[in-house]
Structures are given as C-alpha cells and as structure tokens.
C-alpha positions, -999 to 999 in steps of 0.1 A, spaced: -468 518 300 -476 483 306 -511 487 288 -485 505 258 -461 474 259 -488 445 255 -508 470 229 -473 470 208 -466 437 213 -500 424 202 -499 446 170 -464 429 160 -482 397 169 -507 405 141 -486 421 117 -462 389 119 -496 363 114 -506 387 85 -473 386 68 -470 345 78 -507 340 61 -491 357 31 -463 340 26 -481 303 29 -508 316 5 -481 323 -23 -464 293 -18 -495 273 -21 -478 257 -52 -453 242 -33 -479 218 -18 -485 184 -30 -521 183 -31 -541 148 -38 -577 146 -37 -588 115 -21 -625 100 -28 -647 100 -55 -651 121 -87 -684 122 -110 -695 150 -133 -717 151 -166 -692 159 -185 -674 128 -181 -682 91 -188 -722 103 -186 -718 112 -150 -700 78 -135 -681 73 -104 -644 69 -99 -627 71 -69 -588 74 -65 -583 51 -38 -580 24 -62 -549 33 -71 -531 40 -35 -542 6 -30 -530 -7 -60 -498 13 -58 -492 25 -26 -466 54 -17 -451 50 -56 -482 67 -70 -484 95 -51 -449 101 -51 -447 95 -92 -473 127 -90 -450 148 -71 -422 140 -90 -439 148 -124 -448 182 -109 -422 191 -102 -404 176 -133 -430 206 -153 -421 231 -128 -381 228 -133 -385 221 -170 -410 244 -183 -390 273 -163 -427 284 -155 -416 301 -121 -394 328 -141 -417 331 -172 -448 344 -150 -430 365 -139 -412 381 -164 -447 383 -182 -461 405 -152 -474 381 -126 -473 390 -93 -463 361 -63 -504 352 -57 -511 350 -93 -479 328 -101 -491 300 -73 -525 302 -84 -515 294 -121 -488 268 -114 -504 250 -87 -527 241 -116 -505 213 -127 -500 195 -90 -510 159 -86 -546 166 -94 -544 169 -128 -526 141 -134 -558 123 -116 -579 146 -140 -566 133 -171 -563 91 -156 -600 99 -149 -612 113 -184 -589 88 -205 -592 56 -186 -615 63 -155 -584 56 -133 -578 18 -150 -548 5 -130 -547 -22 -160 -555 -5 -190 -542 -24 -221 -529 -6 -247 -510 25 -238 -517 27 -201 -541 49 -175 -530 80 -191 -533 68 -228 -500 82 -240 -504 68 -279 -479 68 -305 -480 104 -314 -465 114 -279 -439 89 -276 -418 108 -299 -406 137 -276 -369 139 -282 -377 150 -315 -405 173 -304 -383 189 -282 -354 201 -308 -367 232 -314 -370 245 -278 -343 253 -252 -348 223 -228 -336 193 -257 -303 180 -239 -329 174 -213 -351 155 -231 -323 136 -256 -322 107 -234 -356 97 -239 -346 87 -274 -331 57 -257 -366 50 -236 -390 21 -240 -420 42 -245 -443 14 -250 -437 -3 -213 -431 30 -197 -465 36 -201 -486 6 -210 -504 -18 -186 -502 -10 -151 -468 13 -152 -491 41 -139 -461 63 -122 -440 61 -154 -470 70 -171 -469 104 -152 -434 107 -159 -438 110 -194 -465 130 -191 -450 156 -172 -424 155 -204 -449 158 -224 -463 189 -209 -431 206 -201 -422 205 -241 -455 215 -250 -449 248 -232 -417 254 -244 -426 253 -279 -452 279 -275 -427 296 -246 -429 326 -238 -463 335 -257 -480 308 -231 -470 327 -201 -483 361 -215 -514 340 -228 -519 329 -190 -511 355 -168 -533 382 -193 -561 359 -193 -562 352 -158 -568 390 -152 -600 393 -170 -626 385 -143 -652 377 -169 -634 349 -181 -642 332 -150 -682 333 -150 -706 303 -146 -713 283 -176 -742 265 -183 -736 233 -201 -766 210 -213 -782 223 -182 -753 220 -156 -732 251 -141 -697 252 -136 -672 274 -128 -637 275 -149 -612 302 -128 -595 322 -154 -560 313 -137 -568 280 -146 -564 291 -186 -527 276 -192 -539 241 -174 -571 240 -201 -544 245 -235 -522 223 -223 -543 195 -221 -559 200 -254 -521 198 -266 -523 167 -246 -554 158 -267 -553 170 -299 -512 172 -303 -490 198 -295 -493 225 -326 -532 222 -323 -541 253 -343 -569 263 -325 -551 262 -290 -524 288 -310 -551 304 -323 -562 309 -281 -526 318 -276 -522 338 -304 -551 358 -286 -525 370 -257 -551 362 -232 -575 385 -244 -602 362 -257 -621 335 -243 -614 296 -243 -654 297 -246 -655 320 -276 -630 298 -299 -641 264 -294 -673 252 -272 -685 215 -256 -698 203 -286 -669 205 -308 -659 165 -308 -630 154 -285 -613 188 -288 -639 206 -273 -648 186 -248 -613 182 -236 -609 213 -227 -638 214 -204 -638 178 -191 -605 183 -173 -608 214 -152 -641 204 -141 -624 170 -129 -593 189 -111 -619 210 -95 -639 175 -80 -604 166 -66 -592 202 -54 -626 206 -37 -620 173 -18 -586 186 -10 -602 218 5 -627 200 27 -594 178 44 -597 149 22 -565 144 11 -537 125 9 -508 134 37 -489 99 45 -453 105 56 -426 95 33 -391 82 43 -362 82 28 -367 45 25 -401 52 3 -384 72 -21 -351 47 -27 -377 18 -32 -401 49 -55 -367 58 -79 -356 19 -82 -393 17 -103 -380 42 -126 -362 18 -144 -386 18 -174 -375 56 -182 -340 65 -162 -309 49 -165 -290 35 -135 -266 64 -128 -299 87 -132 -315 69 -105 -285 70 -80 -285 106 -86 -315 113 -72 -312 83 -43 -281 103 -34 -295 136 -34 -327 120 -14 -302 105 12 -286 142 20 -314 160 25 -339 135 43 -311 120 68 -334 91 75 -359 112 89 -399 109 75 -417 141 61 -452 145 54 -463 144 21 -483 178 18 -451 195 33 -429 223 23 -401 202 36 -411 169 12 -416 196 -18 -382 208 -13 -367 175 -15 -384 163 -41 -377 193 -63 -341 189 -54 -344 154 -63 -356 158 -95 -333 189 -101 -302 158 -95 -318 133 -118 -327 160 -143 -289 170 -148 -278 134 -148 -301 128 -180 -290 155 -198 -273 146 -230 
C-alpha cells in the first residue's frame, strides 16, 4: 500500500511539474528579456561590434525599464493578445509571436539605425524622422485614436533626438502599435498562418552566411519594414495581402535597397540578443518602486503631469515598497498595470 501511495504521489508530482513547465512556456511573453553583451553580424554595419552595455551605463535602470514599458505599451495597444487568438492561435504560438516585440527588438533596431549611439544628433538612437512624428493623424482611421490624440500636443523632436533614448522607445512602441492597427486584423491572420508553414523557417544563405528566420517571427519582420519604409508600404501589404501563405523571401530579397535589407537585418540582430538571453546573459536587476517614480518623472518629454501620477500611483499600490526582479512575472504585471493607468489618463 505504502509502495501504491509513494507511486501515486510521485505521478501527481510529475503531472503537476508537467503542467507547471507548460504554463511558464506560454507565458514566456510576459518576460522582460534583455540581451546583455555584444552583437555583430554581416548584415549589419559590414559585420561591426556593438555591445548594449553602453547604454545601462549611460542610462542605468531608465533604459531598461523605458523597454519594458514600450512592450508593453504594443501589447495593450495593438490588442495583439485577443487578435491571435481570434485568428486561430493557440496559447504557445501567441507567446512565441508576441514575445517578438520584447526589449530586444527595440536593441535590434538602436543597433541597425545608430549602432546603439547614446548621442546621436538628429532624431535620436532610434532615428524616428519626420515621417513618424505625425501619429495622431496616422492613427484616425483605426480604433485605438483617443489613445493616441494626446501626442498631437508632444514635442516629437526632443522626445526623441539626442540622448532621450527611453522616449525614443516610447514613441516607438506608438509607432508600432498604430501600424498594426491599420492593417488589424489581416496582420494577425498574416502571422499566425505564416507561422504554421514550417518551410518558411529554413536556413538562408546570404552572400555566403546562413541564418535562420523562425516563421513566428513573420509579424516582427513587417513591422519593422513599416518602421522603415512607412506604414502603407505596398510590398509589406502585398506580404499581408498574402494571408501568410507566401514567403517574406519570395516578395522582396537582401538586395533590394534599404527595404530589403531591413527586413533581414533586424531579426537576425534580435536573434544575437535572444541567443545571449538563452545562454544567462541578461539583464535581471531588481527594480523598486523608487526606480520606477524616478523612471516615469523622465517621461516628461511625451506624458503630461497628471499622466505621470497615474502611473506613480498605480506603481505605489501594487509594489508596496517592495523590489522585484526585472525578468519577473511579478515586475511584468506591474508594469502592464502601469501602463494600462497612464494609457487611460492620455486618452483624449
């Protein structure tokens, strides 16, 4: 009986790790992940190095929280966690495809438009020019403008120039949140149909080099050419258009200018920083409450005063002067309910 017991309770033991090891595997996405080290690859800047540590030491706990918080201002925003699936993605699939958009890409594209300047002249480390600044208008014709109203009243230019590099992100994540929703809900279908064809995600051999593209990572790729090329691109609709049943590769290759490249340059960087992630080098400093009151006061460039209380109050209630660790479920839910308050406080 005893032999029974212990054979029963070790089976619940396994079945309870099982389900535990799914869970955390579908809520991958609600990890902050940062790559710390260096980057290099062919495809960018002739194979030079950059490392991201220049910035935490330039910028401290701001930067990496700015990341988190533009995450998660393209999650809540772009409604992507009820699009994928409505369009027919299952838990796994829906981390796999939003987790795409975590900190790292934000790294991906400072590295490709200013190799991770802190003091880039001009329009800042992420090079957000004149034809992104007006997103108000952008936004009219999709279902998230009263959110995006109040950037009408923004000074674009020193949100994002010089060394503003967490307002930068900000706008970025605005950016990319509208640029979804004006191709929402044909995106989603795009991403979670191409992500199902296996053979999207073979090697490629470029001017000698292989790399490896996952097919979940097909969303991430159009948005940044809308981030490159401006948001009604026609041969990123033409992709979409496609409902995930042609290739990236078959519509527009390497060679084809900025465009092209674009659209290879950037997953191949967020891969560099997700595989330093994998091999435990990555960023996990604890955050207090402290952090993110002195974080939101540097807002001031894009949120107005009673925006920024919002989400000091909200941080306040949920982190009750305790510290969190950045890559935890616990910091991801209170940033998300942070930027949830401040989102509602902009709305016009």
């Amino acid at each position: 009986m005893l032999s029974r017991f212990l054979y029963c309770l070790l089976a619940v033991a396994l079945i309870f790790a099982i389900h535990t090891k799914a869970a955390a595997a579908v809520d991958d996405y609600k990890t902050f992940n940062i790559g710390i080290g260096s980057v290099s690859t062919p495809l960018s800047y002739c194979g030079s190095v950059f490392s991201t540590e220049r910035m935490f030491k330039a910028y401290g706990k701001n930067y990496a929280i700015s990341l988190a918080h533009a995450y998660c201002i393209y999650i809540n925003l772009s409604r992507i966690e009820t699009d994928l699936p409505s369009a027919g993605a299952d838990p796994q699939l829906c981390s796999d495809i939003i987790s795409t958009f975590g900190p790292n890409y934000y790294l991906a594209i400072g590295v490709q438009e200013s190799g991770l300047s802190p003091n880039q002249s001009g329009y800042g480390y992420l090079q957000i020019d004149d034809a992104r600044q007006n997103l108000a208008k952008s936004s009219q014709s999709t279902s998230i403008k009263s959110y995006c109203k109040f950037l009408n009243g923004v000074d674009h230019y020193g949100a994002v120039s010089g060394t503003n590099v967490c307002t930068s992100n900000i706008i970025k994540a605005y950016y990319d949140a509208i640029s979804y929703q004006i191709h929402s809900p044909d995106i989603a279908i795009f991403a979670v149909n191409y992500a199902r064809h296996p053979e999207f995600s073979k090697p490629l051999n470029i001017k000698g080099h292989i790399y490896y593209f996952p097919a979940s990572s097909g969303m991430m790729r159009l948005l940044a050419l809308y981030y490159s090329r401006g948001q009604w691109f026609s041969i990123a609709n033409k992709i979409i258009d496609g409902c995930g049943n042609i290739s990236i590769e078959s519509q527009i290759n390497y060679s084809e200018g900025y465009g092209g490249k674009y659209i290879y340059q950037i997953p191949e960087l967020y891969n560099q920083f997700d595989r330093l992630v994998k091999i435990g080098s990555v960023y996990n400093a604890k955050v207090s409450e402290n952090d993110m009151t002195k974080y939101l006061k540097s807002l001031a460039h894009v949120y107005k005063p009673k925006v920024i209380k919002a989400g000091i109050d909200r941080a306040k209630e949920l982190m009750h002067n305790q510290e969190f660790e950045f890559r935890s479920h616990s910091f991801y839910t209170v940033m998300n309910e942070v930027t949830k308050a401040m989102l509602e406080a902009s709305r016009i």
